[in-house]
C-alpha positions in Angstrom: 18.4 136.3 -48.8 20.7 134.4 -51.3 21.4 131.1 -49.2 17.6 130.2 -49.5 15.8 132.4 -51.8 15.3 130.1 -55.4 16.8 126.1 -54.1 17.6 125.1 -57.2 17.7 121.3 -58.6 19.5 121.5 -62.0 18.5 118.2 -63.7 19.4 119.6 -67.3 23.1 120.7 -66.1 23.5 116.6 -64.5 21.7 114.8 -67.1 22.9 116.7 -70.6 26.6 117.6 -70.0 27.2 117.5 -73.7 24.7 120.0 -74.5 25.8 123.2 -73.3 28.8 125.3 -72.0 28.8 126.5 -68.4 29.2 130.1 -68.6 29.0 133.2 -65.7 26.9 136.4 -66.4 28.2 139.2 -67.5 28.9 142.1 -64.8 26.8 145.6 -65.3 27.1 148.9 -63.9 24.2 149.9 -62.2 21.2 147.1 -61.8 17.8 148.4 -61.0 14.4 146.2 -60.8 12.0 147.9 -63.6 9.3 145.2 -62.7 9.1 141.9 -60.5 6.4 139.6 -61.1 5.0 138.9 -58.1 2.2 136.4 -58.9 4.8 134.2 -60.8 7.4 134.7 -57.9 4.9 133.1 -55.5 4.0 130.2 -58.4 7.7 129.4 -57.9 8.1 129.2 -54.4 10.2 132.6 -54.1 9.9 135.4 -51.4 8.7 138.2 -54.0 9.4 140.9 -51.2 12.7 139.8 -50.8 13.9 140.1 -54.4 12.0 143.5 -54.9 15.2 145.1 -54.2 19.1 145.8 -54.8 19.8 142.3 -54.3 17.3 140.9 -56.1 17.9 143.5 -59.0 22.0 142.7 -58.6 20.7 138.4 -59.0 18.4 139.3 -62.0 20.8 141.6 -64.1 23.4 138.7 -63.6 26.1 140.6 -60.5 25.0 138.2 -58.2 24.9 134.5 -58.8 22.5 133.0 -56.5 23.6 129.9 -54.7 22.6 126.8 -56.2 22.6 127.8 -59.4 25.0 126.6 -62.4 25.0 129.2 -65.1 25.0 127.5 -68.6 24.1 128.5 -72.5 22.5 125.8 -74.2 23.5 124.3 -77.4 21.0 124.6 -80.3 21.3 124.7 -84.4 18.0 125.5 -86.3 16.2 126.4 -89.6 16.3 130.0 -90.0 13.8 130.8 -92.4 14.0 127.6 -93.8 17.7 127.8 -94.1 19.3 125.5 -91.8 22.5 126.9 -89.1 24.4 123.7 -87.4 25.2 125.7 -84.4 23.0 128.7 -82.9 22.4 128.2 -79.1 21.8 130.8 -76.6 24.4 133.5 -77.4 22.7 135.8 -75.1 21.0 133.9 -72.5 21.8 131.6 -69.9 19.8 129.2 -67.8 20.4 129.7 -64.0 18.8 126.6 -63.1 15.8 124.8 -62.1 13.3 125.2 -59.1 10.3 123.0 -58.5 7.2 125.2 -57.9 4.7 125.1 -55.6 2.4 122.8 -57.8 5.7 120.6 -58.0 6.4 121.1 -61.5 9.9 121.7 -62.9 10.3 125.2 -63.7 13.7 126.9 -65.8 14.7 130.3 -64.6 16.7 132.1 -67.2 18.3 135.4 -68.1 18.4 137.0 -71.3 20.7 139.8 -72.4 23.2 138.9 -69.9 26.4 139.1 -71.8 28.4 136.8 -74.5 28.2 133.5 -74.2 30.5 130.8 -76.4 27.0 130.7 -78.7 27.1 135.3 -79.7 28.2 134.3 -82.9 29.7 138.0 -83.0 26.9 139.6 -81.2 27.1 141.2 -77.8 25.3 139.1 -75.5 23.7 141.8 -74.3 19.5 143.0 -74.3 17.9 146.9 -75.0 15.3 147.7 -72.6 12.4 147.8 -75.1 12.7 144.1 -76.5 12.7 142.9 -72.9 9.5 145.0 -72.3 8.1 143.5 -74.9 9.2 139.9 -74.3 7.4 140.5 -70.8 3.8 141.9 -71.9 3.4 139.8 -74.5 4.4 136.9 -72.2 2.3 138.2 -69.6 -1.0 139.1 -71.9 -0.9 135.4 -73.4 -0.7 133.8 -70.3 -3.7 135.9 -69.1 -5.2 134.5 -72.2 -4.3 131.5 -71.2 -2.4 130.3 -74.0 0.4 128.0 -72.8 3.6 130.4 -73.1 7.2 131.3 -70.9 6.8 133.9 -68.8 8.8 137.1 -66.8 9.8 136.9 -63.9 11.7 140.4 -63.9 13.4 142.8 -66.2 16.0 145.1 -65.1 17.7 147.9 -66.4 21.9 147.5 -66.5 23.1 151.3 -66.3 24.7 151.0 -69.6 23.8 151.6 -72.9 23.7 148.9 -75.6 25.5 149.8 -79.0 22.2 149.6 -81.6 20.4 152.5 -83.4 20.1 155.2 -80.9 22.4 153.2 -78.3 19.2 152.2 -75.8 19.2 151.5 -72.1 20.5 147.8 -71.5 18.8 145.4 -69.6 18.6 142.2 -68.5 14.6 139.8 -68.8 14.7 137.0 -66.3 12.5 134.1 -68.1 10.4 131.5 -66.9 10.0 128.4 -68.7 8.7 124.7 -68.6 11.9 124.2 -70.3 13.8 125.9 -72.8 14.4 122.6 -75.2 13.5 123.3 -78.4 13.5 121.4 -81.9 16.7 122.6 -82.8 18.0 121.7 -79.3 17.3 118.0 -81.0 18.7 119.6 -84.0 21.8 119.7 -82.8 22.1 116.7 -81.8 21.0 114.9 -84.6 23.7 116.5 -87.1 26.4 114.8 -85.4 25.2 111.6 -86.0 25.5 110.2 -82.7 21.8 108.0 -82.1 23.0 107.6 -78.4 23.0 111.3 -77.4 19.3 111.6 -78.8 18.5 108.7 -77.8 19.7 110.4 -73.7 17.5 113.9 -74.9 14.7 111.9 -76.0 15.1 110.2 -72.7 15.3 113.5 -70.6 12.4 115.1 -72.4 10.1 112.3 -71.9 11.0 112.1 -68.2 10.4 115.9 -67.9 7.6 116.4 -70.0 6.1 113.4 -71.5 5.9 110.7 -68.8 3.2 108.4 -70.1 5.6 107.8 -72.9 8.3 106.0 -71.1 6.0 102.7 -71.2 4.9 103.1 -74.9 5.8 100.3 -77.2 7.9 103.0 -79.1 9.0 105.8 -77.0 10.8 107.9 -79.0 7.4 107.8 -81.8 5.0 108.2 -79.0 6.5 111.3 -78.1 6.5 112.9 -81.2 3.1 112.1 -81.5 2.4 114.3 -77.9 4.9 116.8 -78.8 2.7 117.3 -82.3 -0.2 117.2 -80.7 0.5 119.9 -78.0 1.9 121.9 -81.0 -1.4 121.9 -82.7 -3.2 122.8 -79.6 -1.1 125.9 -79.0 -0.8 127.3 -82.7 -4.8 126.9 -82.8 -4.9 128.8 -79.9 -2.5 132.0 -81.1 -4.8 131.7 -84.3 -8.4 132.2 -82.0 -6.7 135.1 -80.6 -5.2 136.4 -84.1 -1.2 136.0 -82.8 1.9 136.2 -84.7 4.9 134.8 -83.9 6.7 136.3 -86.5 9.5 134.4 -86.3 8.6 130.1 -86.4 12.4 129.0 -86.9 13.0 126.1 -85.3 14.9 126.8 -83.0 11.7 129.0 -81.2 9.8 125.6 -81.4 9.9 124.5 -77.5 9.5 120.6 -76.8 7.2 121.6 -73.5 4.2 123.0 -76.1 5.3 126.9 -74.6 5.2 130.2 -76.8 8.8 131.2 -76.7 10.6 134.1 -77.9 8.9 137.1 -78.2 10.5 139.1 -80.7 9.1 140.7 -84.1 5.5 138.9 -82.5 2.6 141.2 -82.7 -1.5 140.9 -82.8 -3.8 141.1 -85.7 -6.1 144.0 -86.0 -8.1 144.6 -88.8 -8.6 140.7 -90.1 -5.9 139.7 -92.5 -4.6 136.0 -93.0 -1.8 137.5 -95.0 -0.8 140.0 -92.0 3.0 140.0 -91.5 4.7 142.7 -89.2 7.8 141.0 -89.0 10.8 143.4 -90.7 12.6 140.4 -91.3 9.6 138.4 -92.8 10.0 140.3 -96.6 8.5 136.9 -98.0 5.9 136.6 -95.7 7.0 133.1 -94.6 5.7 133.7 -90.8 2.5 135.3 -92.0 -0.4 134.7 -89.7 -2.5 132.4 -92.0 1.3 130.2 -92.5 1.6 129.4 -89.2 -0.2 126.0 -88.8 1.6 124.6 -91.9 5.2 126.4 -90.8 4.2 124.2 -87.1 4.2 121.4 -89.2 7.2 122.0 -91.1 8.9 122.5 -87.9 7.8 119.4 -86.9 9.1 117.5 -89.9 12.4 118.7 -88.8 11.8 116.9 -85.1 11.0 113.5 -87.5 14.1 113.9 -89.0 15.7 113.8 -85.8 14.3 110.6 -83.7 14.3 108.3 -87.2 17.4 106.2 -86.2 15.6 105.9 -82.5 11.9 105.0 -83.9 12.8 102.1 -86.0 16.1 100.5 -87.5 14.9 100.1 -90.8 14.5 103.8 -92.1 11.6 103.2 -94.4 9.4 102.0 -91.7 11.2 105.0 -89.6 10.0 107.8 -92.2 6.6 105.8 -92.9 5.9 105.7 -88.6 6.6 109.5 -88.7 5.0 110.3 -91.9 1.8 108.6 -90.6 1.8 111.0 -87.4 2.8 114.9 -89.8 -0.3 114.0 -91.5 -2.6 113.3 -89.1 -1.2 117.0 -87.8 -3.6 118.7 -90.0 -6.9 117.3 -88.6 -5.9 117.7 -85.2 -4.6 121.6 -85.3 -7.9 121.8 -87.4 -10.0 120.1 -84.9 -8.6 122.5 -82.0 -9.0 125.7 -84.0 -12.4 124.8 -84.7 -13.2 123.7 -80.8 -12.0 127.0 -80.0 -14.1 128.9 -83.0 -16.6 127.3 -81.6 -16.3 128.8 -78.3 -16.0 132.4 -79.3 -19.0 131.8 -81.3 -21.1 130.4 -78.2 -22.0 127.4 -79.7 -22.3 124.6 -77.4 -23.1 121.8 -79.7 -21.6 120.2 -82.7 -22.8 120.7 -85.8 -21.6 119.8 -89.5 -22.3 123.2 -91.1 -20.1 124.7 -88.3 -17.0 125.3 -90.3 -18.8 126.7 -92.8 -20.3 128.8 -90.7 -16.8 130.0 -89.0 -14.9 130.6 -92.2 -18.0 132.6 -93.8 -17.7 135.1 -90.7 -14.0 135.6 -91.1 -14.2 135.7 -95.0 -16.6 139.6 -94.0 -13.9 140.3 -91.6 -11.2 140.4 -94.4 -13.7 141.6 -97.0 -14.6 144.5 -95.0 -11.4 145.2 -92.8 -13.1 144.4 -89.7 -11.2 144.1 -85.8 -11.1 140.6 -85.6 -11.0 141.3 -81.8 -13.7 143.6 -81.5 -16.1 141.9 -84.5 -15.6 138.7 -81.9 -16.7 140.1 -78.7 -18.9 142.3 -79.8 -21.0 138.7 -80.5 -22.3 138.9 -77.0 -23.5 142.7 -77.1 -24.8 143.0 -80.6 -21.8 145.8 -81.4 -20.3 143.6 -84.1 -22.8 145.1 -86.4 -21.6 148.5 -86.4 -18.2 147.9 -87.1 -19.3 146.7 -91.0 -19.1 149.1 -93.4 -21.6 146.7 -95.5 -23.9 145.8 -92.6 -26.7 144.0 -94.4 -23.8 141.6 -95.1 -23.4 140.7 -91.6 -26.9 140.8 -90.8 -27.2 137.9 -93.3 -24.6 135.8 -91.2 -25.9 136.8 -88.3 -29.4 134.9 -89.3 -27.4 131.7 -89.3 -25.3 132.4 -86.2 -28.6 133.2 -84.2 -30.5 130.2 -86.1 -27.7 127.7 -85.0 -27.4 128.9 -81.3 -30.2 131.0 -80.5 -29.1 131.0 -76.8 -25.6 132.7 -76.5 -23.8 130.8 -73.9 -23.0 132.9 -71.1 -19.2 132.2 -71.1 -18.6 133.1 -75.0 -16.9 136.9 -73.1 -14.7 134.4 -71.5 -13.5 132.8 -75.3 -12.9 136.8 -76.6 -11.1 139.0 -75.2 -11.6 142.9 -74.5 -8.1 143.9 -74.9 -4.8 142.4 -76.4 -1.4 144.2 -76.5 -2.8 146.7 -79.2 0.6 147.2 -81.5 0.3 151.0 -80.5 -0.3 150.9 -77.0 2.7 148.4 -76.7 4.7 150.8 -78.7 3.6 153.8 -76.8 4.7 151.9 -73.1 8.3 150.6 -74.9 8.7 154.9 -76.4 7.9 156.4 -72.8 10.2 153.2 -71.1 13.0 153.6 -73.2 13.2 157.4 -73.9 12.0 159.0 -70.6 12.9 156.3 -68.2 8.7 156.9 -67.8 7.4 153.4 -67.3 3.9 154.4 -65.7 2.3 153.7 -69.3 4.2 150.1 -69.1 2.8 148.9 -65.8 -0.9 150.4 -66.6 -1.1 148.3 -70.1 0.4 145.7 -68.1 -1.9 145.9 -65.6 -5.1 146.0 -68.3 -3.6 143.1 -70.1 -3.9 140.6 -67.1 -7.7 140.6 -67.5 -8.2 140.2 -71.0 -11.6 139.2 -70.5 -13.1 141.6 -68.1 -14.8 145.3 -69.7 -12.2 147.9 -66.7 -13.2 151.0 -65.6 -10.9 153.8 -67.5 -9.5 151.2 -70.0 -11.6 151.9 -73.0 -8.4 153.3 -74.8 -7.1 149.8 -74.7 -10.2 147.9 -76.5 -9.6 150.2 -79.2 -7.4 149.3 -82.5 -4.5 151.8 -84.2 -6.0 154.9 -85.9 -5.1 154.6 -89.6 -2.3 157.0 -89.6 -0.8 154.6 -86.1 -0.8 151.5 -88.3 0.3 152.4 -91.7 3.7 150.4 -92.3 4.1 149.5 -88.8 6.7 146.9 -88.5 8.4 145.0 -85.5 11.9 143.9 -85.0 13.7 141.1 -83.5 15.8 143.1 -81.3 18.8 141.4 -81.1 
C-alpha cells in the first residue's frame, strides 16, 4: 500500500526552504483508526479501503512515513490577542506533503498532535483525543454547510496518555487543507526585514491560490485585494450560520479563504452578538458580533507585510492598502446581507432589506430566541412559537410576508436543521474520551453531514441546550 497510496508533489518543501524546519513524527505506542473519512479520501485520489487499517492507522498517527512525503513544521509568528509573538509555527503539527486531487487542485495533508517539533515552545507536541474530535466535526459540519473550511481526513488514538487535567487518551488528527499559509506565515517573514523572501511567498501564494493575479499591474496589491475579499465572504458566512471562531489570532487567518483551527470554536444558540465561549476570551475580543472587524484587523496586519512589495514610496504603499481595508466593510456587509437574504427567501433586492434583517435579529436577542431554529422555522410557520412575546414577531412577520409573499422553495437549503449543538458535541467528546464509546461520535457525525435535511430519529439534534446544559459552558483550546 505505501509505494502508491498518497503520490505526493511537495511544492511548499521545493519553493519555501527558508520557511520551515524538516522534522519526523513522533513514534507512539499503539495506533488505532477512530474514524477515516472516506468521502474526502476519495476527493484526494486515495484508496479509503486501503488506509482503513493498521497501516493506514500506523501512517496517520505518524509510525509510518509514507513515501513521498517530506515531513516539515512551518514557520509562523502572529498576533495573539492582539499581542504580537515573532516566532510561533507549528509546534505540534507537521505537513506530510502535498497531493493533487481528483478535481486537480493542490491539497496539504497534515498531522496534528504528532509530537515536538523545533516550534513546541515548551509544549509536548502532542494532541488529547477530544480536541481532535472536535477539530473533525466541526470541520466536517461546516463543510456540509458549505462554508469554505480544512477538513479530517482521520483521527487516531496513540495508546498513550497525554499529560493534561485528567491525563486523556492521545491522538493524532490528520488535516486537510488548501494550504496551511496563514497571515502570520507572512508575518514572519516580514519581521526580518528581508522584501525578497516576501516578495518569493507572495509569489508562491499567488501561483497556488491567486492565479489571475500574476498579470495584475500590481501583484502583490491585487492579491490582497482577493485575499480580503475571500475573507469577507467566509466570516459573512460563519455569521449566517451564527459561528465562532473563538480564537481570530492571526496566525488562524489562512491565505486560501479556509476556516482553520478548531479550537475554543463553538455555535450560537439562543441569539447573542455578545456570545463568547472561549475560556481564554475573558475580554470578549473573539466575541461573535467582533468578528468581521477582528477579520479586518487581521487583515491590516497582511498590509503591513506586502508595503515594501506594493509600492517603493511607503505613503502611496499604506494609501494603496488603506484604500482596499476600507472598502472591507461594504464587501463583508454586502455578503452577509446576500446571504440574510437567502435565509429569509427573498429573491429580489430591496432597500428596506437591511432594515428588515437587523429588526428580526434585534427580537431574537430581545427575547432569547434559537437563532437556528427562529431561522428555519421561516419556511414552516414554527418561528412563532418560539417568542415568548409573539405579537412582537407577528408584527415583523407582516413585513417579511409583505416583502416576499412567495417563500422561495430553497430558503431550507439557506438554514440548517442541525449544527454541532455545544451539548451534543460535548456529550460525543465525554463518551469518546472516557469510555473509549464513540457510537454517539459517529451518529452526530453522521446527522451533521446533512444539515439541511429534517432525518428520521434525529429530532434530539435540532434541539438547543436545556438551561441547566448551557449555564457557564465554556470551550478550551486544547493545547
Amino acid at each position: 500500500m505505501q509505494a502508491n497510496t498518497f503520490h505526493f508533489d511537495n511544492s511548499y518543501a521545493r519553493a519555501l526552504p527558508d520557511f520551515y524546519a524538516p522534522v519526523q513524527p513522533a513514534q507512539v505506542p499503539q495506533p488505532a483508526l477512530v474514524q477515516l473519512n472516506h468521502a474526502l479520501a476519495a476527493e484526494l485520489g486515495l484508496d479509503g479501503a486501503a488506509l482503513d487499517s493498521p497501516e493506514g492507522a500506523a501512517i496517520f498517527a505518524g509510525n509510518t512515513v509514507p513515501l513521498g512525503a517530506q515531513p516539515l513544521a512551518q514557520a509562523y509568528a502572529g498576533h495573539q490577542f492582539g499581542g504580537y509573538s515573532p516566532q510561533l509555527g507549528d509546534g505540534r503539527a507537521l505537513l506530510l506533503g502535498e497531493v493533487i486531487d481528483v478535481l486537480g487542485a493542490r491539497r496539504d495533508i497534515a498531522l496534528k498532535g504528532s509530537g515536538r517539533t523545533p516550534f513546541s515552545r515548551g509544549g509536548d507536541g502532542k494532541a488529547a483525543l477530544g480536541p481532535v474530535l472536535r477539530e473533525y466535526v466541526m470541520g466536517e459540519a461546516m463543510h456540509a454547510l458549505g462554508i469554505p473550511t480544512t477538513r479530517a481526513l482521520a483521527a487516531v488514538t496513540t495508546g498513550e496518555k497525554v499529560r493534561r487535567e485528567g491525563a486523556p487518551p492521545g491522538a493524532v488528527l490528520a488535516r486537510v487543507a488548501a494550504s496551511h499559509i496563514r497571515v502570520g506565515t507572512f508575518q514572519f517573514v516580514a519581521a526580518q526585514g528581508d522584501a525578497a523572501k516576501v516578495q518569493q511567498l507572495v509569489d508562491y501564494v499567488i501561483a497556488r491560490h491567486y492565479p489571475e493575479a500574476h498579470d495584475a499591474a500590481n501583484p502583490a496589491l491585487a492579491l490582497f485585494q482577493a485575499v480580503c475579499e475571500r475573507q469577507a465572504a467566509l466570516i459573512a458566512r460563519w455569521m449566517c450560520v451564527g459561528f465562532i471562531h473563538g480564537v481570530m489570532n492571526t496566525d488562524n487567518m489562512t491565505l486560501s479563504g479556509e476556516t482553520i483551527d478548531y479550537g475554543p470554536c463553538a455555535f450560537m444558540d439562543a441569539y447573542d452578538p455578545a456570545t463568547v465561549f472561549s475560556s481564554i476570551d475573558t475580554q470578549g475580543r473573539y466575541a461573535y458580533a467582533n468578528q468581521p472587524g477582528i477579520a479586518r484587523w487581521n487583515l491590516a496586519r497582511l498590509a503591513e507585510c506586502l508595503l515594501p512589495l506594493v509600492d517603493a514610496d511607503s505613503d502611496r504603499a499604506v494609501a494603496l492598502v488603506t484604500e482596499v481595508l476600507d472598502v472591507f466593510p461594504a464587501r463583508y456587509q454586502q455578503h452577509w446581507l446576500d446571504g440574510m437574504r437567502r435565509k429569509l427567501g427573498l429573491t429580489t433586492v430591496q432597500d428596506d432589506d437591511l432594515a428588515l434583517v437587523n429588526d428580526f435579529l434585534a427580537l431574537l436577542e430581545a427575547q432569547a430566541v434559537d437563532f437556528t431554529l427562529a431561522f428555519r422555522g421561516l419556511a414552516d410557520g414554527s418561528s412563532r412559537a418560539l417568542f415568548s412575546a409573539p405579537a412582537d414577531f407577528d408584527a415583523w412577520a407582516a413585513r417579511w410576508q409583505a416583502r416576499q409573499p412567495a417563500l422561495s422553495k430553497q430558503v431550507n437549503q439557506a438554514n440548517p436543521v442541525y449544527i454541532p449543538r455545544n451539548h451534543q458535541v460535548e456529550a460525543a467528546l465525554e463518551a469518546a474520551v472516557r469510555h473509549a464509546d464513540y457510537a454517539p461520535f459517529q451518529r452526530l457525525l453522521a446527522v451533521l453531514q446533512r444539515p439541511f435535511d429534517t432525518q428520521a430519529d434525529a429530532a434530539a439534534y435540532a434541539l438547543p441546550a436545556t438551561t441547566e446544559q448551557a449555564a457557564g459552558y465554556q470551550t478550551f483550546c486544547g493545547t
